[in-house]
C-alpha distance (Angstrom), angle and dihedral (degrees) to the residues before:
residue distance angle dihedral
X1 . . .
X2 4.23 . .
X3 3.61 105.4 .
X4 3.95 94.0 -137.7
X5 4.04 90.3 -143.2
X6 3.94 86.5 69.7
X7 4.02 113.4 128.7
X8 3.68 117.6 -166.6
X9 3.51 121.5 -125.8
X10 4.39 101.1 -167.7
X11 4.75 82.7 163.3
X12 4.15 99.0 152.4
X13 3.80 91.0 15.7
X14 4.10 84.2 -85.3
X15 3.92 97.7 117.0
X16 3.38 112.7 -146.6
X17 4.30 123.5 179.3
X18 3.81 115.1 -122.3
X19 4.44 106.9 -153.6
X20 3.28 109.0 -161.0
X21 3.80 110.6 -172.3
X22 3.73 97.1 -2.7
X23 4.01 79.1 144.7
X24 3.74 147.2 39.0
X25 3.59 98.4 -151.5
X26 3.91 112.5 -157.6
X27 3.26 130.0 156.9
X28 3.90 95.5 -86.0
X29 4.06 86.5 48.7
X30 3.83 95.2 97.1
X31 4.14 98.8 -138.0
X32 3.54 118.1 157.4
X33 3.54 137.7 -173.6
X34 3.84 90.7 -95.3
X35 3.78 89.8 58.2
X36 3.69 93.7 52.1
X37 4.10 85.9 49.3
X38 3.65 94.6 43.3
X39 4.23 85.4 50.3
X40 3.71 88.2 39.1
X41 4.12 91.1 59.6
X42 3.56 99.5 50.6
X43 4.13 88.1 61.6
X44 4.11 93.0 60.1
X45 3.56 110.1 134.9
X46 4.48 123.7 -169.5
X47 3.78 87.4 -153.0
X48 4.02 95.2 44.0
X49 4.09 84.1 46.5
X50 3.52 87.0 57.4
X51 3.66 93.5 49.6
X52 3.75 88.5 55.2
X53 3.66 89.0 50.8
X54 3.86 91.8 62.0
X55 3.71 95.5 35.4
X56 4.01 90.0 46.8
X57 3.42 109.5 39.1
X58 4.14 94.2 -139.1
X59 3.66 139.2 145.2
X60 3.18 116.1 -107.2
X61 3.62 96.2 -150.0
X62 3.72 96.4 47.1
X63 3.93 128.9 66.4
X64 4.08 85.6 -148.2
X65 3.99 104.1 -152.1
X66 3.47 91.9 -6.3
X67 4.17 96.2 -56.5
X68 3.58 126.0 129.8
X69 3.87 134.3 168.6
X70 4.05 118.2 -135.9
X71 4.28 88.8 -177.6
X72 3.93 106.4 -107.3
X73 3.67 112.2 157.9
X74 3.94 112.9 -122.3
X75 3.64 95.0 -128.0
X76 4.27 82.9 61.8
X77 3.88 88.9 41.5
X78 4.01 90.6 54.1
X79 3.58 97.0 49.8
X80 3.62 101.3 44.7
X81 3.70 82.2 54.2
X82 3.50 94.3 50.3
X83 3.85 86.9 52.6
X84 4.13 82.7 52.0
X85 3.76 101.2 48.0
X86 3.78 98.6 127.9
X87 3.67 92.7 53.6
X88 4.12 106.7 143.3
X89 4.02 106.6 -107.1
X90 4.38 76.9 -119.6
X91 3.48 86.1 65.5
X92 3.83 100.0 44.4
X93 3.59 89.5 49.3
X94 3.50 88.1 66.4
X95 3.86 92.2 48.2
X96 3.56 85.4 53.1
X97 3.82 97.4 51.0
X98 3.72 88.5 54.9
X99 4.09 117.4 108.8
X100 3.79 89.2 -135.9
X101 4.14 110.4 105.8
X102 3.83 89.8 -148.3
X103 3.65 93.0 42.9
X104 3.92 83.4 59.8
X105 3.12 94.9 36.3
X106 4.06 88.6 60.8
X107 3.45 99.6 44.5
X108 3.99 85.6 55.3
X109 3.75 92.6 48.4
X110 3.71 86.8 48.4
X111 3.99 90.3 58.0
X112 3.60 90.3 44.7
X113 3.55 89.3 57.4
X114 3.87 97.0 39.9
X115 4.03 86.7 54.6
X116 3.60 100.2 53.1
X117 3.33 98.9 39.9
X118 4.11 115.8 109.1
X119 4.08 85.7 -146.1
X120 3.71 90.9 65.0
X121 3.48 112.9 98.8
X122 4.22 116.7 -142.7
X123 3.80 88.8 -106.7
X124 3.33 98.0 60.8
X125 4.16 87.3 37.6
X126 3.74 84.7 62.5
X127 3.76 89.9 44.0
X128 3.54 98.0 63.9
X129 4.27 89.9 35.5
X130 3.67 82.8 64.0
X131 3.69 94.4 39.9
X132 4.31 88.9 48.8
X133 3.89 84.4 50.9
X134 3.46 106.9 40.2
X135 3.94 91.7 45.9
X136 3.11 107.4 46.2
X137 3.77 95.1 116.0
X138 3.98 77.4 84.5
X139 3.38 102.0 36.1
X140 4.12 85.8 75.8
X141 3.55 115.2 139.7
X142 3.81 131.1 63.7
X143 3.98 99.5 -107.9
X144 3.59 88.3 54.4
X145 3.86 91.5 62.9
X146 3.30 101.1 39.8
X147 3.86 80.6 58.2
X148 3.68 100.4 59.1
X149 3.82 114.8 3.1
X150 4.05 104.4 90.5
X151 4.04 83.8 34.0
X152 3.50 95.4 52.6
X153 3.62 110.3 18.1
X154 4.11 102.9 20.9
X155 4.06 85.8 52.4
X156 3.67 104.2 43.4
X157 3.72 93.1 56.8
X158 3.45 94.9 34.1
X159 4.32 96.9 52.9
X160 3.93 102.5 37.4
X161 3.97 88.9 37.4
X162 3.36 96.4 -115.1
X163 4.43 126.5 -175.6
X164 3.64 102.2 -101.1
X165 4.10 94.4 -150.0
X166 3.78 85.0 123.1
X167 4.04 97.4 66.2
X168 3.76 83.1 54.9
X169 3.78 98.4 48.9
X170 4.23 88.4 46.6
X171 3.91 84.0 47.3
X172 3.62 86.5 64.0
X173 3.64 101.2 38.6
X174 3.83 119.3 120.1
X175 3.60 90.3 -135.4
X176 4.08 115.2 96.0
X177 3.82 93.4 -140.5
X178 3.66 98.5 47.6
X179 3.98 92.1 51.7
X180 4.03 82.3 46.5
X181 3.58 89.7 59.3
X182 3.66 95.5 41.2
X183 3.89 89.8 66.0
X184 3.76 100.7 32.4
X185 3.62 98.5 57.2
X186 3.80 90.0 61.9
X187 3.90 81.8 74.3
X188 3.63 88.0 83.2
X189 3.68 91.8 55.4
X190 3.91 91.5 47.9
X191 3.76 95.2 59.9
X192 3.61 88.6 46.1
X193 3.86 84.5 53.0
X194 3.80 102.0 -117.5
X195 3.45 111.8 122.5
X196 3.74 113.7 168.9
X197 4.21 99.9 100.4
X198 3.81 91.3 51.7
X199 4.36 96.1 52.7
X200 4.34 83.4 47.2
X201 3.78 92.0 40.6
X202 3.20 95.7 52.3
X203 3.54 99.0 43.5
X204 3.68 87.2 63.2
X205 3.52 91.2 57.4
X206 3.77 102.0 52.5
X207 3.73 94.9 96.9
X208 3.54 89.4 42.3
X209 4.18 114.7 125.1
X210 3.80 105.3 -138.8
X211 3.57 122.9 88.3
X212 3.84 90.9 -156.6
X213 4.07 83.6 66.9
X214 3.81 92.0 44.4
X215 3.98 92.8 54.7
X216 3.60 86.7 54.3
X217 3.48 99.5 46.1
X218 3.47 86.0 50.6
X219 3.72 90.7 47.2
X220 3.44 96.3 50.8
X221 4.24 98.3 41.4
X222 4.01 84.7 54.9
X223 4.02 83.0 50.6
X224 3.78 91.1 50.8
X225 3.97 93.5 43.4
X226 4.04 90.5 60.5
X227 3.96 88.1 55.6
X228 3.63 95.1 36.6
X229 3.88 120.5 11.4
X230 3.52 101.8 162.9
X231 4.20 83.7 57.9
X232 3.94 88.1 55.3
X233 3.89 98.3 46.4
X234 3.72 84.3 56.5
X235 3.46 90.0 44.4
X236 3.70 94.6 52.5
X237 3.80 97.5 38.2
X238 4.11 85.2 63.2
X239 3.59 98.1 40.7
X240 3.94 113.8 20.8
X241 3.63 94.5 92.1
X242 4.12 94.3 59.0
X243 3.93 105.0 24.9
X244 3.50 113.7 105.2
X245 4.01 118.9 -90.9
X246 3.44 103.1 -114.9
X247 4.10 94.9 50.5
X248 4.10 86.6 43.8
X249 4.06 86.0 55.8
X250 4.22 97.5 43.6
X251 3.88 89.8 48.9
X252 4.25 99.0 42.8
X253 4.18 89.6 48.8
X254 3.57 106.1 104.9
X255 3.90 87.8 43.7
X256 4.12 126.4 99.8
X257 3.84 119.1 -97.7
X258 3.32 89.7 -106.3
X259 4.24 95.2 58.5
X260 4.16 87.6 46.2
X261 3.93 96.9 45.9
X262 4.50 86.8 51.1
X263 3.89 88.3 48.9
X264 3.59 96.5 35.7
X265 3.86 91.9 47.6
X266 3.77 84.5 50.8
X267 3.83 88.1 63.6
X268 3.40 91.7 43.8
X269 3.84 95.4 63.6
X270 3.87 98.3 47.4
């Protein structure tokens, strides 16, 4: 039977059928991982794989650390996981140990989901924490933690008060990601205007040598500066002259010429 909520999708003259709410899922609604995959597959797009080719940066021919792209736009990978948001963290797992990007990338949308959710009780909140931290082996590329980190991590430690040692320990990780998710997690704590972790977080990760952790420090200082500017002048007036350029330029933004040019300048004269 035609679901009459179907949308086509006919992107590189392949047409493809787009459910949206085809299912309630509950917790007595049986999905699975492989559902979600199977759902997942029918979405693939030529002209949204070469989009992800641009955005990306990967070879085609090579899975690369065991990640390929099948070409499902993120707008379709959000809303299928919407329609899969009380999928068990056993499940997700699985999801996450799949070599598909979007796959990933849905099972950490999923957990974001889960861990802002008011219907999710703390045990499963420290289900998925556990899950985020155990896993993240597959949670290995930047998107993917800016998908679930401050909704998963940030929240958890933020709601049931929890020590926050283990932002400190990932912010000295030698693995990329884990440093990532050090930083971004303290987003959570921004909007909920504490700002304290993110100025020492990031100060740990000035001497860092990835870019992808200097845009989000950057990110997240310019964050932190909205809820507390007086707390990021300071923090700029110690460190602007020895942080790296493209974290100096994310945090000064939102501030008048006149603000950048005196930090920039500082830079300048190291």
């Amino acid at each position: 039977m035609t679901n009459p909520k179907q949308k086509k999708n006919t992107e590189g003259g392949k047409q493809t059928r787009f459910v949206r709410n085809q299912a309630s899922p509950d917790k007595t609604s049986g999905i699975t991982a492989e559902l979600f995959v199977e759902r997942l597959e029918a979405l693939q797009s030529p002209v949204e794989l070469k989009k992800h080719h641009r955005y990306f940066k990967f070879d085609e021919d090579e899975s690369g650390d065991g990640d390929r792209f099948i070409g499902v736009r993120w707008g379709h990978v959000f809303a299928l996981a919407k329609e899969f948001i009380q999928l068990p963290p056993a499940e997700i797992e699985k999801l996450l140990e799949s070599t598909v990007h979007e796959v990933r990338g849905g099972g950490c949308s999923i957990m974001g989901k889960q861990g802002t959710s008011k219907k999710t009780p703390e045990s499963r909140r420290k289900e998925l924490y556990d899950l985020y931290l155990r896993r993240h082996d597959r949670i290995n590329n930047w998107d993917l933690v800016d998908l679930a980190a401050h909704k998963v991590i940030g929240s958890y430690l933020f709601e049931f008060e929890k020590p926050r040692d283990v932002l400190y320990k990932l912010a000295r990780s030698k693995d990329t990601w884990e440093r990532r998710t050090a930083i971004v997690s303290t987003f959570f704590f921004i909007g909920k205007g504490e700002v304290a972790d993110t100025f020492k977080i990031a100060e740990i990760l000035l001497k860092d040598d990835q870019d992808l952790i200097h845009k989000a420090t950057g990110w997240a200082l310019r964050a932190a500066g909205t809820a507390d500017r007086q707390s990021l002048l300071v923090f700029l007036d110690k460190h602007a002259a020895s942080m790296p350029r493209v974290a100096l330029r994310n945090s000064i933004e939102h501030f008048d010429k006149e603000e950048r040019e005196n930090y920039l300048g500082m830079k300048a004269k190291q």
